[in-house]
Backbone as CSV, one residue per row, in Angstrom:
resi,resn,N_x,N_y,N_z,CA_x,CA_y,CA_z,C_x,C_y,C_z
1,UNK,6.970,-0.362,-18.656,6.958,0.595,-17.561,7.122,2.012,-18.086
2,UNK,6.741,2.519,-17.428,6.716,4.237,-17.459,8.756,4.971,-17.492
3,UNK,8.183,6.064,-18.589,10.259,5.718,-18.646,10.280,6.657,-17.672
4,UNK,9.944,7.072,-16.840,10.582,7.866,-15.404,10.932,7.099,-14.533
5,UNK,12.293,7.280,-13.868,13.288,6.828,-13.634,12.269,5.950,-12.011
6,UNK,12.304,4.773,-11.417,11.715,4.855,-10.565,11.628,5.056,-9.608
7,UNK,10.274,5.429,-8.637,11.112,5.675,-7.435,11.178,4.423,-6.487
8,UNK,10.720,3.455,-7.015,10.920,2.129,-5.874,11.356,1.068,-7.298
9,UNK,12.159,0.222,-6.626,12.979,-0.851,-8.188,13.108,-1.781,-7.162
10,UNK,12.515,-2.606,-7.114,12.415,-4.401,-7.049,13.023,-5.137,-7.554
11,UNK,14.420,-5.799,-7.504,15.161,-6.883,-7.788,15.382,-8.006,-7.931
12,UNK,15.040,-9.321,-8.111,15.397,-10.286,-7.962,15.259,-10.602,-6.720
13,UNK,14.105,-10.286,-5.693,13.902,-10.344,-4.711,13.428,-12.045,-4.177
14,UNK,14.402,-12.246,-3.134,13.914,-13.678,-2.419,13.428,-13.415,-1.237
15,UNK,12.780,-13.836,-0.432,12.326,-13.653,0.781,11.317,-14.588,1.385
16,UNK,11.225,-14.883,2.753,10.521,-15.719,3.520,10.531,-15.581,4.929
17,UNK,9.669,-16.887,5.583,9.920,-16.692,7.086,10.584,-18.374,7.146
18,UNK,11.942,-17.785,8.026,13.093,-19.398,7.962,13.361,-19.997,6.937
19,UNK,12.945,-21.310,7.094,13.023,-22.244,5.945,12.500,-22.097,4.785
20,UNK,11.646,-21.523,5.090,9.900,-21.778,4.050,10.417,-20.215,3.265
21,UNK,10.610,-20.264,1.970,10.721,-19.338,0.618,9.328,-19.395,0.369
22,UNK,9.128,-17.914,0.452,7.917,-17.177,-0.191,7.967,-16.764,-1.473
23,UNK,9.031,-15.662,-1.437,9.152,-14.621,-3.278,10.271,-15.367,-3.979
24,UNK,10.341,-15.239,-5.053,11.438,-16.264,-5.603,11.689,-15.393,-6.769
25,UNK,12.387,-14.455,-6.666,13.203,-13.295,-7.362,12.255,-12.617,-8.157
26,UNK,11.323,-11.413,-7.360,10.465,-10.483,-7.816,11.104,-9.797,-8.588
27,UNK,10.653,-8.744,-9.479,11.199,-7.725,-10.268,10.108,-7.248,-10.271
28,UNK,9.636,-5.731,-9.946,8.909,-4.796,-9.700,9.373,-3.466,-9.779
29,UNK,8.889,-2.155,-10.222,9.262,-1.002,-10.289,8.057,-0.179,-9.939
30,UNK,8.176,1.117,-9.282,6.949,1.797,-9.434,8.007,3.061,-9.485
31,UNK,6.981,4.073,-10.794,7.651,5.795,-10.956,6.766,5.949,-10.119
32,UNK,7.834,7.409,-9.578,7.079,8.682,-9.205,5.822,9.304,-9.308
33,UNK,4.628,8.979,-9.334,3.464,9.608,-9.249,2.517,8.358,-9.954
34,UNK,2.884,7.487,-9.789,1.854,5.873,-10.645,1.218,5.401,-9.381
35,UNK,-0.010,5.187,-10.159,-0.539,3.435,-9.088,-0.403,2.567,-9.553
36,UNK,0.803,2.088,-8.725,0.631,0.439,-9.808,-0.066,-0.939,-8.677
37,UNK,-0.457,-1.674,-9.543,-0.648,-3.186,-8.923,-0.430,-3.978,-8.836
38,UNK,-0.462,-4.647,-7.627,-0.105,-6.085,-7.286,-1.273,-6.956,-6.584
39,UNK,-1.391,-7.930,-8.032,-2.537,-8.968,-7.852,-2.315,-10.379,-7.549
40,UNK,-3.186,-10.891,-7.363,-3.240,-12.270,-6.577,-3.795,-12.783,-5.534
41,UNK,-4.145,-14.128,-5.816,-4.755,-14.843,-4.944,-4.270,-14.614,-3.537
42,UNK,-4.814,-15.553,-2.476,-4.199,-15.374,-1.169,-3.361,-16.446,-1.296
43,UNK,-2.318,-16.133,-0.428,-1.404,-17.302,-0.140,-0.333,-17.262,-1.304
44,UNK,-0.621,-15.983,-2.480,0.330,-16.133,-3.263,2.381,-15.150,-3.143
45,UNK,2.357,-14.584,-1.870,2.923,-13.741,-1.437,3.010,-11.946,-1.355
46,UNK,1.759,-11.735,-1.889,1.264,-10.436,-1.825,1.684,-9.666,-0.293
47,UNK,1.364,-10.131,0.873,1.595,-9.252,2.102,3.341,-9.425,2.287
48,UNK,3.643,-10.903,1.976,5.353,-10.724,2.257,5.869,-9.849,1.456
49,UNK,5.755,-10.034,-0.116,6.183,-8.683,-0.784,6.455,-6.909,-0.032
50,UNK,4.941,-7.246,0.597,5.238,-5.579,0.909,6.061,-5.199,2.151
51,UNK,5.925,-6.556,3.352,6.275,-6.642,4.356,7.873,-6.551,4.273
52,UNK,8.788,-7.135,3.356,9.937,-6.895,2.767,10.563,-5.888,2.922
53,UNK,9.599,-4.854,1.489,10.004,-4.084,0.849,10.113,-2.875,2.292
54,UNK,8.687,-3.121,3.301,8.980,-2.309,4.383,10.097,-2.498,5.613
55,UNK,11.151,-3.175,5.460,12.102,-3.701,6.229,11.228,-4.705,7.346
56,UNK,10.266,-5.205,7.487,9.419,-6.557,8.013,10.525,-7.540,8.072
57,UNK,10.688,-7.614,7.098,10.928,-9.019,6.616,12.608,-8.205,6.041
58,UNK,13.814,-9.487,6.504,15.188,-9.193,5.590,14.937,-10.141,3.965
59,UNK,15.056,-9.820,2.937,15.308,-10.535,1.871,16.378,-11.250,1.604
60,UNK,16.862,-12.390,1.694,17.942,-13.421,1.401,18.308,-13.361,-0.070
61,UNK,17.833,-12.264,-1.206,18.544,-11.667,-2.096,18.069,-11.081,-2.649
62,UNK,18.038,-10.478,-3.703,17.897,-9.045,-4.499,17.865,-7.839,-4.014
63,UNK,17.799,-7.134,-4.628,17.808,-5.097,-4.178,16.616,-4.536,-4.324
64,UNK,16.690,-3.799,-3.289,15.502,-3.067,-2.907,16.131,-1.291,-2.978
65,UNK,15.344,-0.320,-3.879,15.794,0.607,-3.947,14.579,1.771,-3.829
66,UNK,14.829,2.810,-3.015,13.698,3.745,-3.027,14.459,5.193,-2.769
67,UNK,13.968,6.011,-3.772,14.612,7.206,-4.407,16.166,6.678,-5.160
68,UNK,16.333,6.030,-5.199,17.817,5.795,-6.022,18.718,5.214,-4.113
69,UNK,18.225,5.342,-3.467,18.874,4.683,-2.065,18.650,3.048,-1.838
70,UNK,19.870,2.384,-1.696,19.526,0.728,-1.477,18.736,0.554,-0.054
71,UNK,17.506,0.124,0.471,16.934,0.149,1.977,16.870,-1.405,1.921
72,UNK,17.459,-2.281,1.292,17.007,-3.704,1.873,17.714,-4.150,2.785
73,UNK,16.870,-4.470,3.672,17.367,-4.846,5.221,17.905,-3.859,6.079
74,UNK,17.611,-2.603,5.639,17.156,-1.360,6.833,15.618,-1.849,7.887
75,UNK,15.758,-1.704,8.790,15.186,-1.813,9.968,13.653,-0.458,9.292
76,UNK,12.800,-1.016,9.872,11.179,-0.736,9.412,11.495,0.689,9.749
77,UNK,11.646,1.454,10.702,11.770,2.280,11.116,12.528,3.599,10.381
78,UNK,13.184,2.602,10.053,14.577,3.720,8.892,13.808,3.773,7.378
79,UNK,13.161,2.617,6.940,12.216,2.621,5.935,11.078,3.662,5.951
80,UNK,10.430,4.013,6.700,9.800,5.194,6.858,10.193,6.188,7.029
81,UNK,11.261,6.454,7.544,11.652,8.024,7.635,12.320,8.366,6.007
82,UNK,12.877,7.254,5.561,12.818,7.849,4.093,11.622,8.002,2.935
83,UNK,10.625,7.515,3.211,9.365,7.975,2.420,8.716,6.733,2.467
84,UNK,8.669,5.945,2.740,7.942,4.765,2.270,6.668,4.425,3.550
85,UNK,5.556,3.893,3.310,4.499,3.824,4.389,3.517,2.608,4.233
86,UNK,2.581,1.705,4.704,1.951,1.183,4.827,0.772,1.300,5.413
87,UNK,-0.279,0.880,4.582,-1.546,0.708,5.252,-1.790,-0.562,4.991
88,UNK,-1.960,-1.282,6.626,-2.003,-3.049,6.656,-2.849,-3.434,5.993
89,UNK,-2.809,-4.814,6.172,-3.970,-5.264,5.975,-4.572,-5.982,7.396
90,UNK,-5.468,-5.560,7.472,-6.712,-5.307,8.422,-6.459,-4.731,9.387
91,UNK,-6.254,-3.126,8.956,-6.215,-2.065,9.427,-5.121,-1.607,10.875
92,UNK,-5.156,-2.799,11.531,-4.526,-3.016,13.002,-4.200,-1.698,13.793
93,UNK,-5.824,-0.887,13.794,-5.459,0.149,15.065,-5.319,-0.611,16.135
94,UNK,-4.758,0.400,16.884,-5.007,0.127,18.611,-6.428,0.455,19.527
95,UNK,-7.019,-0.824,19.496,-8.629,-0.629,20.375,-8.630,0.180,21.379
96,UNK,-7.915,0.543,22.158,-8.019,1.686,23.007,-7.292,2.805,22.913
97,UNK,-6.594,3.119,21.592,-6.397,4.396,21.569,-7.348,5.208,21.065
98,UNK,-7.948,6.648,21.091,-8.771,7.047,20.673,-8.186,7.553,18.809
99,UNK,-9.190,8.299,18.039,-8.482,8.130,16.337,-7.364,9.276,16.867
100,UNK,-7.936,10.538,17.807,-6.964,11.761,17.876,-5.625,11.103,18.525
101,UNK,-5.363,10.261,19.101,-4.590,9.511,20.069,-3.800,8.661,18.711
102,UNK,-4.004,8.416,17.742,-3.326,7.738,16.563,-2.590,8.014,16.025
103,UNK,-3.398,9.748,15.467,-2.557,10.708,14.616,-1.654,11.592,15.484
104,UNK,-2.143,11.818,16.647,-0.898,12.344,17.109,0.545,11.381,17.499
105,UNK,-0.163,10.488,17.599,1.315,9.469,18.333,2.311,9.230,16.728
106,UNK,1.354,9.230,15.774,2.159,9.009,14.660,2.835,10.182,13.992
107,UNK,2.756,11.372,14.255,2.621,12.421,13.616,4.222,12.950,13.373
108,UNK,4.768,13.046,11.935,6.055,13.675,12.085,5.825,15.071,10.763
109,UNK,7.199,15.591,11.345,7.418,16.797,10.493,7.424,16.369,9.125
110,UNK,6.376,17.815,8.538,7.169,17.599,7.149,8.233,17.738,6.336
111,UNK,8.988,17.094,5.693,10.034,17.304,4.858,10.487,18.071,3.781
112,UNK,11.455,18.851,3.458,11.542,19.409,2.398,10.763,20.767,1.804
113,UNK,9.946,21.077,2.776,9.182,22.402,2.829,7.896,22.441,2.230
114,UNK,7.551,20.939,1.624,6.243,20.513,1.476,5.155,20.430,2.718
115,UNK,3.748,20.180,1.943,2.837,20.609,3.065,2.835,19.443,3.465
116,UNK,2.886,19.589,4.824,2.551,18.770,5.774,1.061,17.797,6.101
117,UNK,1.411,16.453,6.449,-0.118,16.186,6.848,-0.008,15.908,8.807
118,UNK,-0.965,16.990,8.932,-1.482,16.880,9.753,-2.634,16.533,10.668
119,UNK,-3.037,16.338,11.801,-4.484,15.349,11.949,-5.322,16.576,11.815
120,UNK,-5.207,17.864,11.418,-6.465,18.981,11.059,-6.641,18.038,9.538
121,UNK,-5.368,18.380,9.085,-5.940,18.214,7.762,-6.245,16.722,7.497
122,UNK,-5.897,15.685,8.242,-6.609,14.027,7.879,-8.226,14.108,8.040
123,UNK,-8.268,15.256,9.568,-9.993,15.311,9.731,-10.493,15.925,8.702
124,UNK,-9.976,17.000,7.838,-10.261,18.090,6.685,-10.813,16.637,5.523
125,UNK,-10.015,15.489,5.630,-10.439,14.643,4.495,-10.616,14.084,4.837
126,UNK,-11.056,13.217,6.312,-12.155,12.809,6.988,-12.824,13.212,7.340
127,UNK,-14.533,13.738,7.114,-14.763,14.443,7.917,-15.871,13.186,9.239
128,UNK,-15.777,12.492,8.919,-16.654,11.293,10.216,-15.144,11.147,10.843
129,UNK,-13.856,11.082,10.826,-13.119,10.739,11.730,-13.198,12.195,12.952
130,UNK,-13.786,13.009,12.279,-13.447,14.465,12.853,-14.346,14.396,14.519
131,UNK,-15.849,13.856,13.596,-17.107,13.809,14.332,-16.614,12.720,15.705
132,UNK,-15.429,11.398,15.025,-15.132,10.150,16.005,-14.098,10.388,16.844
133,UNK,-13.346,11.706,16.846,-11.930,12.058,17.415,-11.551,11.633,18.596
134,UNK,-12.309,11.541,19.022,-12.664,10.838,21.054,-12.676,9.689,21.131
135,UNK,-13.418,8.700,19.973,-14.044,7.290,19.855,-12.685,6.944,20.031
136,UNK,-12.623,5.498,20.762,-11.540,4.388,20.548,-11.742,3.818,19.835
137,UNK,-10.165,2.996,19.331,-10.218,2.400,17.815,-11.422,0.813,17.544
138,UNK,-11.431,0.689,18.765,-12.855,-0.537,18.527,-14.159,0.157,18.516
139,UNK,-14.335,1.437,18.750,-15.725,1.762,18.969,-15.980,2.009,17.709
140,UNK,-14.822,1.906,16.395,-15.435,2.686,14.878,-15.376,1.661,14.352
141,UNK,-16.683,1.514,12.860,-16.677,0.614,12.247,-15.881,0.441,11.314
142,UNK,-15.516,-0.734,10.670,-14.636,-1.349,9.556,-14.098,-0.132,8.838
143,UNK,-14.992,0.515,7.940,-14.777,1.679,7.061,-14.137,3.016,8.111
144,UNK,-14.647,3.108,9.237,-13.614,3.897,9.920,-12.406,3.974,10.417
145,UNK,-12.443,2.835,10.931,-11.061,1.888,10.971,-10.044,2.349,9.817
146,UNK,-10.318,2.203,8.617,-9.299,1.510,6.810,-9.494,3.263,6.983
147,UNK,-9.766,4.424,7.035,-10.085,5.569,7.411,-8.953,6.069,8.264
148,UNK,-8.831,5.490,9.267,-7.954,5.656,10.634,-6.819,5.646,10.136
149,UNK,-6.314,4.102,9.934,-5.485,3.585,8.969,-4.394,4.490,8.415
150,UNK,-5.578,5.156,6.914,-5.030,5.486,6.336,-4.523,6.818,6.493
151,UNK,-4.985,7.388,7.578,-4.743,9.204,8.398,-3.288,8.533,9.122
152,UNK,-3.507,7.290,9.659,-2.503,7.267,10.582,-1.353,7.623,9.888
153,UNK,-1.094,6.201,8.395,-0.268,6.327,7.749,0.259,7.783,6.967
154,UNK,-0.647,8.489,6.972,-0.269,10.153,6.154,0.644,10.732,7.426
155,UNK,0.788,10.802,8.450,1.432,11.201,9.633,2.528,11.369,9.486
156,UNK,2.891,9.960,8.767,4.426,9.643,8.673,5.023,10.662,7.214
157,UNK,4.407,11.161,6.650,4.411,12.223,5.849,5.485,11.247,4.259
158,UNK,4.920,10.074,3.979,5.346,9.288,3.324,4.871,10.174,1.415
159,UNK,5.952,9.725,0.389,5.858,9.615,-0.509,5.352,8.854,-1.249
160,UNK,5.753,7.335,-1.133,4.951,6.163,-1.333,4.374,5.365,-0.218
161,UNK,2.960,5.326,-0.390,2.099,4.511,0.366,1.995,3.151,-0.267
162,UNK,2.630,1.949,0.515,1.406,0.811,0.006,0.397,0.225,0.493
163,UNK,-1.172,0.012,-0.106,-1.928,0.063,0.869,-2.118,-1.943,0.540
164,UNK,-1.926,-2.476,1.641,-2.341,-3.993,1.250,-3.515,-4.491,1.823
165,UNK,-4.457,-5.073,0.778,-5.492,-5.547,0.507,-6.796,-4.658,1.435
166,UNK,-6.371,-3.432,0.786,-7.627,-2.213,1.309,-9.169,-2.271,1.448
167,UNK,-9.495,-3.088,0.317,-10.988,-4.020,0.119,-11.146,-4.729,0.918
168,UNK,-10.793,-5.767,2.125,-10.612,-6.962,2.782,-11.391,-6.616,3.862
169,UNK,-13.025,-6.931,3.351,-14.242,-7.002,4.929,-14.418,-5.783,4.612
170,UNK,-14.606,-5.703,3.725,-15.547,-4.268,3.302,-17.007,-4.013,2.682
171,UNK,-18.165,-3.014,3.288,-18.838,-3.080,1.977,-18.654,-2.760,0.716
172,UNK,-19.542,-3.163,-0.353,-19.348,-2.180,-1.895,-19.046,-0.914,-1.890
173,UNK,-19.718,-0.258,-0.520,-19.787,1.039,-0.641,-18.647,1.738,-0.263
174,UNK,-18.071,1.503,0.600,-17.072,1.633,1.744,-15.547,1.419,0.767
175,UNK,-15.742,0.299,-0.042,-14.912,-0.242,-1.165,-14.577,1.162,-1.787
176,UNK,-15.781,1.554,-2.449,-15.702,2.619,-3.521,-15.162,3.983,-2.858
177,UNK,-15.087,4.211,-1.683,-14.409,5.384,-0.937,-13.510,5.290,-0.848
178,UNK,-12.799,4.270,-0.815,-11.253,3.611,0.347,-10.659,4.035,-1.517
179,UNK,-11.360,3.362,-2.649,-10.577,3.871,-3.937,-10.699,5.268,-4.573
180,UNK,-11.769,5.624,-4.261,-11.697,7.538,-4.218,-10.815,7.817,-3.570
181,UNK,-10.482,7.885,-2.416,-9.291,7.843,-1.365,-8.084,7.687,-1.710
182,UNK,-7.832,6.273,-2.525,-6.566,6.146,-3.151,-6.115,7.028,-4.137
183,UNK,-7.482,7.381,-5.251,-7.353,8.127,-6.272,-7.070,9.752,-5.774
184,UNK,-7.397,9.969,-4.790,-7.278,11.386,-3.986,-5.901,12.008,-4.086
185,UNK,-5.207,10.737,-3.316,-4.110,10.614,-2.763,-2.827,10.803,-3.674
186,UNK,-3.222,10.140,-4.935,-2.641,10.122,-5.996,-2.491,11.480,-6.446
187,UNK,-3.456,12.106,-6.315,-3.494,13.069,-7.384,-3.256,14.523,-6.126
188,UNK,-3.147,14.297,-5.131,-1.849,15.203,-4.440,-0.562,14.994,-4.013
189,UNK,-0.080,13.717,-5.001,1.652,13.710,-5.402,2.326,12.697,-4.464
190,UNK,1.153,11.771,-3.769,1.371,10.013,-3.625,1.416,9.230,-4.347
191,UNK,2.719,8.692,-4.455,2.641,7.305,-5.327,2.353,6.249,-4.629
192,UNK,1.594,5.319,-5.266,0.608,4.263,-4.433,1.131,3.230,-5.151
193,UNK,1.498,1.807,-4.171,1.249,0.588,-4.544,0.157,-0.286,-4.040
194,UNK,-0.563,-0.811,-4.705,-1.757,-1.110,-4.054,-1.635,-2.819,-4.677
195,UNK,-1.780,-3.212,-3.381,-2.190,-4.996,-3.562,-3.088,-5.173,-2.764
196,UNK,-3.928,-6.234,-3.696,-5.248,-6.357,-3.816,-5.338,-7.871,-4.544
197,UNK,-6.525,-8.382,-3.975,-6.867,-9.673,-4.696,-8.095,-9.683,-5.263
198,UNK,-8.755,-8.262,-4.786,-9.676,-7.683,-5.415,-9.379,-6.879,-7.092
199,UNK,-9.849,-8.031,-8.001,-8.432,-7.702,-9.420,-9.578,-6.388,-10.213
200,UNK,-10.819,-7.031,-9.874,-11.537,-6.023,-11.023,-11.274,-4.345,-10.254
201,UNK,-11.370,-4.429,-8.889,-10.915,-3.061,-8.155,-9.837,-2.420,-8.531
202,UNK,-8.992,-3.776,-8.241,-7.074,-2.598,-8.397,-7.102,-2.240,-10.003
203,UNK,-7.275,-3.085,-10.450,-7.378,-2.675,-12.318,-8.027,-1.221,-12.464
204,UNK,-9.117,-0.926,-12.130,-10.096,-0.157,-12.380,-9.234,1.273,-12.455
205,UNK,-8.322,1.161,-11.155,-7.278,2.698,-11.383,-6.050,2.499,-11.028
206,UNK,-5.564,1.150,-11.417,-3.810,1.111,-11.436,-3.359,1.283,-13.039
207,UNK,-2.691,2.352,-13.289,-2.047,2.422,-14.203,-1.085,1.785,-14.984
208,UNK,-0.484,0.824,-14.175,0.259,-0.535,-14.187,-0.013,-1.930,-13.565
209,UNK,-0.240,-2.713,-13.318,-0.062,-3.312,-12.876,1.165,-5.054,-12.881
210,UNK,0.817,-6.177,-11.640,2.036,-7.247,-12.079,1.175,-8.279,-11.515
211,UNK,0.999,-9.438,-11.907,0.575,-10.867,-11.037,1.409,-11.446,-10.227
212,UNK,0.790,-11.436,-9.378,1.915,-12.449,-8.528,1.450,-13.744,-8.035
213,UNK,1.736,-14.799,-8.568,1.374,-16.168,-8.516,2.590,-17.201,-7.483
214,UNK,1.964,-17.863,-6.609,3.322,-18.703,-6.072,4.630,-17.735,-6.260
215,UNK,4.770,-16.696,-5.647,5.703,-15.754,-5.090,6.648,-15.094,-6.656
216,UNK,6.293,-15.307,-7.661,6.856,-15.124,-9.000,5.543,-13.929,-9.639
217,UNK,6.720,-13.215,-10.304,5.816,-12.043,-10.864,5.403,-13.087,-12.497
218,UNK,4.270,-13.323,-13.094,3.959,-14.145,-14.336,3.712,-13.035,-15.244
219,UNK,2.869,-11.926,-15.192,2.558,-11.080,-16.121,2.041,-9.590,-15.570
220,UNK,2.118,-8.854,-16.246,2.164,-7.576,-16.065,1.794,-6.634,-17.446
221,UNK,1.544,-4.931,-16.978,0.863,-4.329,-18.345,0.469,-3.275,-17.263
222,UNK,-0.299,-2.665,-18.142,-1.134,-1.566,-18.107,-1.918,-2.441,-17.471
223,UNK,-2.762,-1.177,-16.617,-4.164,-1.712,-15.532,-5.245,-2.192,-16.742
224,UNK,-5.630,-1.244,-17.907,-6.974,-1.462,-18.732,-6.731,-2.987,-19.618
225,UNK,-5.222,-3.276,-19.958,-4.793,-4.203,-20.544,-5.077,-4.994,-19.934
226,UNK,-4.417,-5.306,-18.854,-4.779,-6.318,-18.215,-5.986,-7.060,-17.609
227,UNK,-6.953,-5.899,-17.448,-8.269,-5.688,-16.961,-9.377,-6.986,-18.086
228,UNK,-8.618,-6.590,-19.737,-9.537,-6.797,-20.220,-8.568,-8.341,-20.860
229,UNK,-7.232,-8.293,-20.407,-7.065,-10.129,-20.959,-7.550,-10.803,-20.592
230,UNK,-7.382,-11.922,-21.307,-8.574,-13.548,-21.042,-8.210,-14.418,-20.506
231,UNK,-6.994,-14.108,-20.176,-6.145,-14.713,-18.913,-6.110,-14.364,-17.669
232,UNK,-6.376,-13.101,-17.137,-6.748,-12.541,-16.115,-8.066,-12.931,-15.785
233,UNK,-9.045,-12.494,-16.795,-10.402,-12.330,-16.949,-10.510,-14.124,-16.252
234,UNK,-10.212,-14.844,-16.528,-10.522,-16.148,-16.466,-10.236,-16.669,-15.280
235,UNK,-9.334,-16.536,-15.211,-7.953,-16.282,-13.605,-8.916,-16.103,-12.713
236,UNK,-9.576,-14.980,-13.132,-9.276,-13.881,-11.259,-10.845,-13.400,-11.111
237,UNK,-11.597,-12.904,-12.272,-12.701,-12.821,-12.384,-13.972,-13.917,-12.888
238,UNK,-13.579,-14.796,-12.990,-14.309,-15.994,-13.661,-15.475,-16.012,-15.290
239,UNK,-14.526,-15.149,-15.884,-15.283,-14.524,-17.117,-14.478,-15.786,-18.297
């Protein structure tokens, strides 16, 4: 890992719904200004992970830490107002709100005297959400939607975004924006966790990444490292 101190630290994390154990003591870190990844099949605990880490879900053990603050088993709500954000997986606007009707309902101050995101400036880097501002959330397609999404989530004026499984019913093309997008994002002082089962994608610009197999982290590295082992390669890409 990157020796800057992190800003999210993953513990020995357990977690599930009731009976049924999903994660079985994660260890994860992401610094301050990284994309890192989280890969894996479906069904391997990729959405509970994040659902967790966003107070979703209580963890039945380990620590959850973001900025150096313990948030495990803070209520979702309290998880966002300290920096942390989500973009679902499969997008889950509201079909009859319109996109302007999204960003405003979501919309908070900015913090700390940093710039603010506001829905000028989500339309400034949308510019088809700008043209759809009226449209309701069923009248836009897929790629407008993961678009919506991801304006909604800037509202909350989050530090770390995680976006889960951003690729999911996408075209190629649409694919390659949603990761310009990520890469955007990054590089105006979002740290991104991005899970994905799409491995050759998240590799392509996670600077780190971790596997997550049957709810256990197995291996981890650098995105290009990993990109190009023969264990991955074999795994996940069928090379």
């Amino acid at each position: 890992m990157s020796a800057r101190a992190p800003l999210l630290d993953v513990a020995g994390v357990h977690a599930g719904y009731g009976a049924s154990e999903v994660l079985f003591g994660v260890d994860l870190a992401v610094a301050r200004g990284e994309i890192v990844g989280v890969l894996g099949r479906n069904g391997m605990g990729k959405t509970t992970l994040v659902r967790t880490v966003m107070g979703l879900l209580r963890p039945s053990a380990g620590t959850i830490a973001f900025a150096g603050r313990a948030i495990a088993g803070l209520a979702a709500n309290r998880v966002a107002r300290a920096g942390l954000a989500i973009v679902p997986e499969g997008r889950q606007v509201f079909p009859n709100l319109s996109v302007e009707e999204h960003l405003t309902a979501f919309h908070r101050r900015g913090v700390d005297g940093g710039e603010a995101w506001t829905p000028a400036r989500v339309f400034a880097m949308f510019p088809a959400l700008a043209e759809r501002r009226r449209h309701l959330g069923h009248q836009l397609s897929g790629g407008e939607q993961q678009m919506l999404a991801i304006g909604r989530c800037l509202m909350g004026q989050p530090e770390l975004i995680m976006f889960d499984e951003p690729s999911l019913g996408l075209a190629p093309r649409v694919v390659q924006e949603v990761l310009h997008t990520v890469r955007s994002l990054n590089e105006r002082g979002i740290t991104v966790l991005l899970v994905e089962q799409n491995v050759a994608v998240s590799l392509k610009i996670s600077q780190r990444a971790y596997v997550l197999e049957n709810g256990r982290i197995v291996m981890s590295g650098a995105g290009q490292a990993l990109l190009h082992d023969d264990r991955v390669r074999q795994a996940y890409l069928g090379l």
